[in-house]
KEGU-67946 format. One line per 10 residues: their letters; for each residue x, y, z of N, C-alpha, C. Coordinates in pm, 1 decimal, decimal comma. Each point is the difference from the previous one (the first is absolute). Layout:
BEGIN
a) X:Y:Z:X:Y:Z:X:Y:Z  ...
end
This chain:
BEGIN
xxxxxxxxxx) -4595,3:-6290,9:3941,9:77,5:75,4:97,7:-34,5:-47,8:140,3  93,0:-59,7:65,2:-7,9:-9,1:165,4:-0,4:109,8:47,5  -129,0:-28,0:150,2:43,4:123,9:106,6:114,1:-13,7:71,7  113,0:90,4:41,5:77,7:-42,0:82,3:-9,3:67,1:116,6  -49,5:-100,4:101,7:-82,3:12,8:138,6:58,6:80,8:94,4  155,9:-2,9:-1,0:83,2:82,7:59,1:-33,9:129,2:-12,4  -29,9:46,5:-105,6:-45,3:147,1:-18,1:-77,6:68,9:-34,1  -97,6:-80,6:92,2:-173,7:81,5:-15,6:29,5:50,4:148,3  -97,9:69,1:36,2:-5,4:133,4:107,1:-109,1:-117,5:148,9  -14,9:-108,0:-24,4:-69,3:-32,3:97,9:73,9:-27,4:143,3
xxxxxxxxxx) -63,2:-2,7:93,7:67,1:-52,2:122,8:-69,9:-97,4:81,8  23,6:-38,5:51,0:-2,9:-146,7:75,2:-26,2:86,9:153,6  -136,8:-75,4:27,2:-18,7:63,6:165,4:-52,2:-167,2:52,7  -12,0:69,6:193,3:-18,8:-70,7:69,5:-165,5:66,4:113,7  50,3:97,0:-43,4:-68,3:20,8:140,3:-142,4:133,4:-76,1  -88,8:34,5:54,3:-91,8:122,8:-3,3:85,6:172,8:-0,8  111,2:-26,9:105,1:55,8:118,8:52,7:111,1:63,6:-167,6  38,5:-136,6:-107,5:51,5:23,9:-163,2:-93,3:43,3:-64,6  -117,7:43,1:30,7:-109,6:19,8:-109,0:3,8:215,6:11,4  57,1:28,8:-110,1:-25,9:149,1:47,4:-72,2:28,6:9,6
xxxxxxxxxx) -80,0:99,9:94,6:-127,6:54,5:14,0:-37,3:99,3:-55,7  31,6:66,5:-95,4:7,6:90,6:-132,3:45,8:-9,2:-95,0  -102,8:26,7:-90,1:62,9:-20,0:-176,3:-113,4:-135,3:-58,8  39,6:-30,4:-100,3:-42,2:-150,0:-66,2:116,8:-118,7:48,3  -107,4:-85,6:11,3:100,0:-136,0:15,6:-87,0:-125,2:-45,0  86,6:-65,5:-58,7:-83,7:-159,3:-24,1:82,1:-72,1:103,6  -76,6:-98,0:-1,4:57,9:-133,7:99,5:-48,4:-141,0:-100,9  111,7:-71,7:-15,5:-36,1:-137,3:-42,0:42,9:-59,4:94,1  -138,5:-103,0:38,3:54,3:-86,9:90,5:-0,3:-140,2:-33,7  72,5:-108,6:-16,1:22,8:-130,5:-72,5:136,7:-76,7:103,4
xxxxxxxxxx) -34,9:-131,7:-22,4:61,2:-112,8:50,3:102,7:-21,5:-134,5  124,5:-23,9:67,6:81,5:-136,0:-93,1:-83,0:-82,8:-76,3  -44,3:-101,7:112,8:-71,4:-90,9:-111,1:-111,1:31,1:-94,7  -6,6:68,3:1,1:-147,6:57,6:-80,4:31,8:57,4:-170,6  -54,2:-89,6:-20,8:42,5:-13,2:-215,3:-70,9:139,6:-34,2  -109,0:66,6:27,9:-52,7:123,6:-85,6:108,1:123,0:81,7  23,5:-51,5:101,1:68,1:135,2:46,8:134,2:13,0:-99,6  42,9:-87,2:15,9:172,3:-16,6:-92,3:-48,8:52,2:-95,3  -117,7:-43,1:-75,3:-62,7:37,5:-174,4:17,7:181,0:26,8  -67,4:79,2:105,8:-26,9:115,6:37,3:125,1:98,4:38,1
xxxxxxxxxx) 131,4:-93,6:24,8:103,7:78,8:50,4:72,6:97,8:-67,6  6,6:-62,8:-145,3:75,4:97,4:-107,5:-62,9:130,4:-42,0  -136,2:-12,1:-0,4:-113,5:102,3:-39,0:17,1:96,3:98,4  -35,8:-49,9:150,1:58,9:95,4:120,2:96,4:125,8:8,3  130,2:-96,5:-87,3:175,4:72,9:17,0:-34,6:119,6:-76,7  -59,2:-72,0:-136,3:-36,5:65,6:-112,0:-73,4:134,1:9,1  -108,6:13,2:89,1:-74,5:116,6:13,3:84,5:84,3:144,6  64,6:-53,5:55,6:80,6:43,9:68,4:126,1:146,5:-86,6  35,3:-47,7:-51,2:37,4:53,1:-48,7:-24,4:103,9:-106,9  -125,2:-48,0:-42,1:-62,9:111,9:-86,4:-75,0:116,5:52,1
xxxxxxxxxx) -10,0:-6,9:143,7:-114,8:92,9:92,1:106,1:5,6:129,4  106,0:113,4:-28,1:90,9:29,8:127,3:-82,1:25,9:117,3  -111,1:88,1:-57,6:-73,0:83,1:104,9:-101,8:-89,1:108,4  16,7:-113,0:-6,1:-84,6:-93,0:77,2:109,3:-133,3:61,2  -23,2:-23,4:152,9:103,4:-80,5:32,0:-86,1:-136,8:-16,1  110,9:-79,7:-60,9:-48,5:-153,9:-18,2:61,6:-83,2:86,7  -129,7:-90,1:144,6:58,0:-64,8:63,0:-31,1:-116,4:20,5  124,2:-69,1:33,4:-84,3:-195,2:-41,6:52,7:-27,5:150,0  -76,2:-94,7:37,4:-53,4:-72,6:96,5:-2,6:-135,7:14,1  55,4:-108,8:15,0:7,0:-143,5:1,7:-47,5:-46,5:117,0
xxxxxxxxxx) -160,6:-11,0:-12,9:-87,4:-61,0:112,5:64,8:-110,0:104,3  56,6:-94,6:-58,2:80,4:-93,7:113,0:107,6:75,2:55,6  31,4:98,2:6,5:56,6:66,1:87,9:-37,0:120,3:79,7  -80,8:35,9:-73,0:-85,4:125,8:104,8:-139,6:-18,2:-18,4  -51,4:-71,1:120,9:-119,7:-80,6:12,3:-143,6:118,7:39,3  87,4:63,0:73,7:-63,0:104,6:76,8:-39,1:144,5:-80,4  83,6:43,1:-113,7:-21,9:88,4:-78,6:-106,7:-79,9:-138,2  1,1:-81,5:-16,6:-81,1:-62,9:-83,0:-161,9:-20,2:56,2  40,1:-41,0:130,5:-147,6:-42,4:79,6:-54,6:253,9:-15,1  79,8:52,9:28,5:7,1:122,2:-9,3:-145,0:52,7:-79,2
xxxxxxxxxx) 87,2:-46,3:-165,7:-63,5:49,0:-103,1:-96,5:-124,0:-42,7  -18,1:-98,5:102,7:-121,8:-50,5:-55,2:45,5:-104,5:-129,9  113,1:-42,0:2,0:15,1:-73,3:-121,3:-59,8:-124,7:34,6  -75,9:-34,1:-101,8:-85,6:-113,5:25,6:82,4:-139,6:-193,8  55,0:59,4:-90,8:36,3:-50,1:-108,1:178,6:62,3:-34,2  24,4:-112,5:-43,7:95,3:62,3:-37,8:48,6:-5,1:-209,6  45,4:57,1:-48,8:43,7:169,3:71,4:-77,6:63,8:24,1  -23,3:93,9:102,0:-65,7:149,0:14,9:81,5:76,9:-38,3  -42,8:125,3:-47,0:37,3:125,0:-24,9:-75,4:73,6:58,0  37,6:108,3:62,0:-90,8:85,7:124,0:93,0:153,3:-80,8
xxxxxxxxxx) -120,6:105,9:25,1:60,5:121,2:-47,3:-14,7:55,8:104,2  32,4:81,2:-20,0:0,7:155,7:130,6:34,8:126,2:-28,8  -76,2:64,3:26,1:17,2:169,6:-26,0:-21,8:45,9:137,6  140,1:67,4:62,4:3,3:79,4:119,2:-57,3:-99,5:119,9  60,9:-103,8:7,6:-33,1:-85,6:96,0:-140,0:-54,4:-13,1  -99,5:-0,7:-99,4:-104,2:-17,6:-0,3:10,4:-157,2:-118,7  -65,4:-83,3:40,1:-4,2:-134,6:-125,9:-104,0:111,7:-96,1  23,0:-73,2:-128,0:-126,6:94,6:-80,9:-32,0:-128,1:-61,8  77,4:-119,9:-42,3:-69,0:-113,9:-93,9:112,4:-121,9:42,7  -84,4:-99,8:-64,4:133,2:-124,6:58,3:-45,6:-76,8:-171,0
xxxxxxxxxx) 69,3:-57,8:-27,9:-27,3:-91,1:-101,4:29,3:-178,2:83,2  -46,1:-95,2:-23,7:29,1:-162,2:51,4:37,8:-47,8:-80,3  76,0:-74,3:-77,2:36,0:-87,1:-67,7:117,4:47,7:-100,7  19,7:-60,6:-134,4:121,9:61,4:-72,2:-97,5:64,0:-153,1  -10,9:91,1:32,7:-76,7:109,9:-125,9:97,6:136,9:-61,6  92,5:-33,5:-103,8:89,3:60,3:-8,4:-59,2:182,0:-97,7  -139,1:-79,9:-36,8:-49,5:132,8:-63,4:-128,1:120,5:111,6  -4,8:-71,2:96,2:-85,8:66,2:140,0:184,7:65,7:51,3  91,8:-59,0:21,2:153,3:73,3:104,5:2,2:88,6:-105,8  -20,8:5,0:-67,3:74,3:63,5:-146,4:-89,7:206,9:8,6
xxxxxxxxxx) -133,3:-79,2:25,7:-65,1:84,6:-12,5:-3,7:63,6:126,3  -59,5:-52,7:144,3:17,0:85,6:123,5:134,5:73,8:3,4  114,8:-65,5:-49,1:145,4:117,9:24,1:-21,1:133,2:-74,1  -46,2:-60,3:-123,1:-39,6:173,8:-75,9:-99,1:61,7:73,1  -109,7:-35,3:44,5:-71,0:66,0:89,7:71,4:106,6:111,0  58,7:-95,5:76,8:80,6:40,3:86,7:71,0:125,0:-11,7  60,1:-25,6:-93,2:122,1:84,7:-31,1:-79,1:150,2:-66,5  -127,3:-48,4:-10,8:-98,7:148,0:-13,6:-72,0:69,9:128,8  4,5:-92,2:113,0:-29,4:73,3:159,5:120,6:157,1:30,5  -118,8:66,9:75,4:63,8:143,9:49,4:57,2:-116,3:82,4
end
């Protein structure tokens, strides 16, 4: 079964001021060129959709240099969580059973 990317719940930001400041949110942040991120994208849509209650937001470092330098992305992909404007964990690299697991976490925060 393909994901079809069109209709997972994620959104595409630019700036700090897209990041809601209440609730859960992930952020993936990844380049085009970058082979583990592409590997990481479907998994993304995927939990997107399975966890309404948490906003999923991706980030494409060559274009928002400044929100990346932000959260400190030093690898890509990052995944950065947040509860109520607060980071609580970041994962570095493409670990589909660590995303797998911080979203359920997540999705267990007051």
């Amino acid at each position: 079964m393909t994901t079809n990317i069109s209709s997972d719940k994620v959104k595409y930001i630019l700036s700090k001021n897209d990041v809601p400041q209440t609730g859960h949110v992930v952020i993936d942040f990844y380049a085009d060129w970058c082979g583990p991120c592409k590997k990481l994208s479907p998994y993304f849509s995927e939990l997107s959709n399975q966890y309404p209650t948490i906003t999923f937001l991706k980030v494409n470092t060559d274009n928002a240099e400044e929100l990346a330098q932000l959260y400190d992305v030093q690898a890509l992909p990052t995944i950065v969580f947040i509860h109520n404007n607060n980071v609580i964990s970041m994962i570095k690299g493409f670990n589909v059973d660590a995303l797998k697991k911080e979203v359920e976490q997540l999705s267990k925060e007051n």
